[in-house]
C-alpha positions as CSV (number, residue, x, y, z in Angstrom):
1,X,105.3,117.1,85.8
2,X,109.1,117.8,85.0
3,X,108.1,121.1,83.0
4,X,106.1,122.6,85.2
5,X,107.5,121.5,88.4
6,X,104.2,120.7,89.7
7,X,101.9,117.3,90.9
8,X,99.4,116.3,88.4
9,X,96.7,114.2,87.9
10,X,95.1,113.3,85.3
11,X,91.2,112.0,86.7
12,X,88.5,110.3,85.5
13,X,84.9,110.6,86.4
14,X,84.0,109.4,89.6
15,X,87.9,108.7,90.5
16,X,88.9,109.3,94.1
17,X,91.7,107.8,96.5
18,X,95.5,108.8,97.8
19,X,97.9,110.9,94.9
20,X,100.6,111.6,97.8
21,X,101.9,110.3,100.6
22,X,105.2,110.9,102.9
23,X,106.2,109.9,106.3
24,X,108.2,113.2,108.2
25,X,109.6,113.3,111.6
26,X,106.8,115.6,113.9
27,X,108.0,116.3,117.5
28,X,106.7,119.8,116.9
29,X,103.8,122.9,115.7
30,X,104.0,123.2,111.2
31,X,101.8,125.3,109.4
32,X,100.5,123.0,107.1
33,X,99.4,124.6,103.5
34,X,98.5,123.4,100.0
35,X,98.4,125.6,97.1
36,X,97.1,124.9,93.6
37,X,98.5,125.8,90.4
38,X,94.9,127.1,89.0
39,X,91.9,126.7,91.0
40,X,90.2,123.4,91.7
41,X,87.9,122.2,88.6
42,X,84.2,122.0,89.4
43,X,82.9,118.9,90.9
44,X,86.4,118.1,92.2
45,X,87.7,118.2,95.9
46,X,90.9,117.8,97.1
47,X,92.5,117.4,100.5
48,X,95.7,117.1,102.6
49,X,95.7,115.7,106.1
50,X,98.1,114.8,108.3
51,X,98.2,112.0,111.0
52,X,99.7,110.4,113.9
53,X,101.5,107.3,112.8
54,X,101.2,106.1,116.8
55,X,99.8,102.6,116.2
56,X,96.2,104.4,115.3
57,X,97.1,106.5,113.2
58,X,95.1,109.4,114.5
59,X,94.4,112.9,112.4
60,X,95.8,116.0,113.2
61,X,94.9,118.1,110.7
62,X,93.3,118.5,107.2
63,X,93.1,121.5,104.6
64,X,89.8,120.6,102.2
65,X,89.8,122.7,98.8
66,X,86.6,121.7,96.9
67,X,85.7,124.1,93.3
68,X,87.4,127.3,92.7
69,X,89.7,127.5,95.8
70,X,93.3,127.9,95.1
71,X,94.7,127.4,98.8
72,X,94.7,126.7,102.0
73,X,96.5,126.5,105.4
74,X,95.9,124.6,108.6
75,X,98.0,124.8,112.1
76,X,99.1,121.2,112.4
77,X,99.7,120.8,116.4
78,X,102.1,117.6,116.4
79,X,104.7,118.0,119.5
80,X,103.3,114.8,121.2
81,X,103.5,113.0,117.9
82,X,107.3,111.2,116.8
83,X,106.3,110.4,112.9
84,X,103.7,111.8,110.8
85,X,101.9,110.8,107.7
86,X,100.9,113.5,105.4
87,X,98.4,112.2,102.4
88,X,96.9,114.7,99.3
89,X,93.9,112.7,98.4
90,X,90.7,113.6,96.3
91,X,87.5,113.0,94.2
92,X,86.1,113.4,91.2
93,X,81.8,113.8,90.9
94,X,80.2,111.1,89.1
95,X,79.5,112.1,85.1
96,X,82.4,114.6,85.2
97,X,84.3,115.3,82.2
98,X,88.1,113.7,82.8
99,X,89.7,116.9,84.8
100,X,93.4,117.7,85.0
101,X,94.0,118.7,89.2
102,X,97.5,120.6,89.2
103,X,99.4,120.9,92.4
104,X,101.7,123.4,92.8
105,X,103.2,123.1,96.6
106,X,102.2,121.3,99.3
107,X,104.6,122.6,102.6
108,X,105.5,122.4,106.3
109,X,106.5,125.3,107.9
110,X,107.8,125.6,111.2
111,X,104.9,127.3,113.4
């Protein structure tokens, strides 16, 4: 969102699948962290996980925020790894009114 500098996405009941993806050089240790803009609506979870793009694509790391968390960080171990995939995904609960899930950052620091 252009105002507000931050990802959002507009949901619908029982929605669920990728919002984010980007491929990044690895070849070393990140913190990985996601923060929200406000906390996450009920009956909503999001999640940011990071893989190997080896041929099997193997996972490294995830941070999991389901209702009411704002943030959290994860030590992403990826020296053996050239390329990784980083992907936001999430889900909506069946019969759950249409929620608005604002991202404010999602970052790699160097560990």
């Amino acid at each position: 969102h252009r105002s507000t500098d931050e990802l959002q996405i507009d949901a619908r009941a029982g929605a669920f699948g990728l919002a984010a993806d980007r491929v990044m050089r690895g070849g070393r240790d990140f913190e990985m962290s996601v923060r929200m803009a406000e906390p996450v609506p009920r009956g909503v979870g999001v999640t940011l996980s990071a893989a190997c793009v080896d041929g099997q694509k193997r996972e490294l790391a995830s941070v999991a925020l389901s209702s009411g968390d704002q943030a959290g960080t994860e030590v992403l171990q990826a020296r053996e790894c050239e390329f990784l995939s980083l992907e936001l995904s999430f889900e909506v609960e069946q019969g759950r009114r249409n929620p608005l899930i604002r991202i404010a950052t999602i970052e790699l620091a160097d560990q």
